[in-house]
C-alpha positions in Angstrom: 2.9 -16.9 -3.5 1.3 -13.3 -3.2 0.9 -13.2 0.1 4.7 -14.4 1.0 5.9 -11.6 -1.2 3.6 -8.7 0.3 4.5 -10.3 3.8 8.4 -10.2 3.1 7.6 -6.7 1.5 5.8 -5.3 4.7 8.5 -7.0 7.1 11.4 -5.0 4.6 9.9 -1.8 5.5 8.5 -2.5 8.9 12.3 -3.6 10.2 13.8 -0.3 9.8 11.4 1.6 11.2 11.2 -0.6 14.1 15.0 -0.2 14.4 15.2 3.6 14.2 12.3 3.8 16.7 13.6 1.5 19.2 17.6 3.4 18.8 15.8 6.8 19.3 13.7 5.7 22.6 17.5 4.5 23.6 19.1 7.9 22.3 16.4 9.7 24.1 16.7 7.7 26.9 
Protein backbone atom coordinates (compact mmCIF):
# COMPACT_ATOMS: atom_id res chain seq x y z
CA UNK A 1 0.00 0.00 0.00
CA UNK A 2 3.07 2.29 0.78
CA UNK A 3 4.88 1.75 -1.90
CA UNK A 4 1.86 2.38 -4.52
CA UNK A 5 1.28 5.77 -2.83
CA UNK A 6 5.09 6.92 -2.86
CA UNK A 7 5.12 5.50 -6.55
CA UNK A 8 1.96 7.57 -7.58
CA UNK A 9 3.58 10.44 -5.41
CA UNK A 10 6.96 10.39 -7.36
CA UNK A 11 5.18 9.88 -10.85
CA UNK A 12 2.83 13.27 -9.66
CA UNK A 13 5.87 15.21 -9.47
CA UNK A 14 8.04 13.53 -12.02
CA UNK A 15 5.27 14.18 -14.95
CA UNK A 16 5.55 17.87 -14.90
CA UNK A 17 8.88 18.17 -14.85
CA UNK A 18 9.25 15.80 -17.63
CA UNK A 19 6.64 17.88 -19.50
CA UNK A 20 8.30 21.33 -19.05
CA UNK A 21 11.65 19.82 -19.97
CA UNK A 22 10.67 18.08 -23.00
CA UNK A 23 8.36 21.63 -24.24
CA UNK A 24 11.53 23.73 -23.53
CA UNK A 25 14.04 21.27 -25.64
CA UNK A 26 10.96 21.92 -28.34
CA UNK A 27 10.89 25.81 -27.51
CA UNK A 28 14.57 25.89 -27.78
CA UNK A 29 14.57 23.91 -30.57
Amino acid sequence: MLISTIKRHVLLLLLPTYTASCLSQFICR
